[in-house]
N, C-alpha and C positions, 0 to 999 in steps of 0.2 A: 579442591575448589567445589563451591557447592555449585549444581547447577541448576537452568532457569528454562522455564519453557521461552520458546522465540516471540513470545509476545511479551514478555518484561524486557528480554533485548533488545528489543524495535523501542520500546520505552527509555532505557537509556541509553540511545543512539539519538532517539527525538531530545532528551534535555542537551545534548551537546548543542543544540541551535539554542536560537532566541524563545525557546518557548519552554516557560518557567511553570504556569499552571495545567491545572486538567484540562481545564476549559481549551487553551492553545494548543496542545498537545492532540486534542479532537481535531480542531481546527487544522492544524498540521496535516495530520493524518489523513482529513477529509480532500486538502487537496493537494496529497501526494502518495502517502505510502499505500492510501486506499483501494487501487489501482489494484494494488497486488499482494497486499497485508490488511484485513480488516482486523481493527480492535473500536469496540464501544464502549461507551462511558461506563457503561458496567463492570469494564473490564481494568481502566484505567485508574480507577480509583484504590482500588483495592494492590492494585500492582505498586502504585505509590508508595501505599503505604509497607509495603510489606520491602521497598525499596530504603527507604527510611530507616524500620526497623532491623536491616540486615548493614545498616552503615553504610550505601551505595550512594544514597541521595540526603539531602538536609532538608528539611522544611523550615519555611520562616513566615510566620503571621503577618500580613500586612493588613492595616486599618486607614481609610479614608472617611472622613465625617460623613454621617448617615449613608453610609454603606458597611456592606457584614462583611468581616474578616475575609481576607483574601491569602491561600496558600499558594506560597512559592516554594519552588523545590529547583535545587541545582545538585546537580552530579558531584560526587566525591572523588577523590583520587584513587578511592578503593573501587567506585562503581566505573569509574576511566579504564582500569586496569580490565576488571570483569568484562566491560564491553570489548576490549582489544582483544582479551583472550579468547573470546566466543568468536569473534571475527576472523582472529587466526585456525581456529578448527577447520577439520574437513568437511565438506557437505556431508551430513551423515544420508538423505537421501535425495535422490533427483524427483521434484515436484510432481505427485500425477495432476492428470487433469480429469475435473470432474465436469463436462459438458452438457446440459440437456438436450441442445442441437444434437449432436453426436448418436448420443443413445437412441432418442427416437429416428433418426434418418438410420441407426440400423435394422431397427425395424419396421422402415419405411414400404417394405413389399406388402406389409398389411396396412397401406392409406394411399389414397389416390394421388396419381402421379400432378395433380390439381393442387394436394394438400399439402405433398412434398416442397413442392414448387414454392408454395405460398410457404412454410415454414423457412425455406434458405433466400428466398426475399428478405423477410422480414428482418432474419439475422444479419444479413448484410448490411443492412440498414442500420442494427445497433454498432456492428462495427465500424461503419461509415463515422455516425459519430462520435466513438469513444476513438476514433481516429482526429476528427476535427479537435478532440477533448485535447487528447494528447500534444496536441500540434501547440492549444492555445498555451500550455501549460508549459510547453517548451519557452514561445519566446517569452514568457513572463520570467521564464527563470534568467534568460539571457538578457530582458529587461531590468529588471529588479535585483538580481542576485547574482550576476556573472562575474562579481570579483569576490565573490565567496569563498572557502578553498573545498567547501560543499557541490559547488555548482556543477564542477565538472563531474564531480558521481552520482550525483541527482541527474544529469544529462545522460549517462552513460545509463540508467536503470529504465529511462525515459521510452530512450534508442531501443529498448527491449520490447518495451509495448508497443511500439511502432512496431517494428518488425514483424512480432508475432500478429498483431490484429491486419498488418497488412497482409502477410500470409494467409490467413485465414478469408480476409476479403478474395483475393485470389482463387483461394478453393471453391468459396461460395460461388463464383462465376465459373468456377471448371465444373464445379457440378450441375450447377446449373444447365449450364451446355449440354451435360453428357443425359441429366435426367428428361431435357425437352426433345 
């Protein structure tokens, strides 16, 4: 089986849903897998096609009067298989994290306990609302999509960014504490 970097995967995992073009598949991706998988239109297009070309996905022209050609693309039976089989693998590694909070608070003994303070503020604050973010994006899915058979693992990937940015909130305040 040939294989595919994790960004043509996260691609044919997005056309199993309602979203047939590049254009929705951005769209998709901006308000969900974004979170935790960036891919850009730079990236998306080229992965199409090369999706296309390897028999995974079809394309199909569509034209509405005075509007330009419109591609659709839906998943094949060969690209269903490919994506099941990449899902059944092991995690080949456990994700690091590349933080800038992090790195500069280890070399926080060379900035003032002023500026410390004022950097794990701040962060807390982006986490504060990529927490509210995550929260709205929740009930939307239980508004909109809870009888999907998507919803519950869209929920469950959800559940993970809570957790982690609520942790993270958490630390911000324990350090906090500990650096005042």
């Amino acid at each position: 089986m040939k294989t595919y970097n994790n960004t043509t995967y996260a691609i044919l995992g997005i056309l199993t849903t309602d979203c047939t073009s590049g254009y929705s598949i951005k769209q998709f991706m901006d308000q969900s897998l974004n979170h935790f998988w960036k891919i850009s239109y730079g990236q998306i297009y080229p992965t199409l096609k090369l999706l296309v070309e390897d028999g995974l996905a079809e394309m199909k022209s569509t034209s509405s009067s005075g509007r330009a050609d419109k591609n659709e693309y839906s998943l094949t039976e060969q690209g269903l298989m490919t994506l099941k089989k990449w899902i059944e693998q092991p995690i080949a590694q456990v994700p690091a994290e590349r933080n800038e909070v992090l790195l500069k608070l280890f070399f926080g003994s060379h900035q003032s306990r002023d500026h410390n303070v004022s950097l794990l503020e701040d962060y807390r604050k982006i986490l504060e609302s990529r927490y509210a973010t995550y929260e709205a994006i929740e009930q939307g899915i239980r508004h909109n999509h809870n009888e999907q058979q998507d919803a519950m693992y869209w929920l469950f990937t959800l559940d993970y960014g809570k957790r982690v940015t609520q942790a993270a909130i958490e630390w911000c305040e324990y350090t906090l504490k500990n650096i005042r």
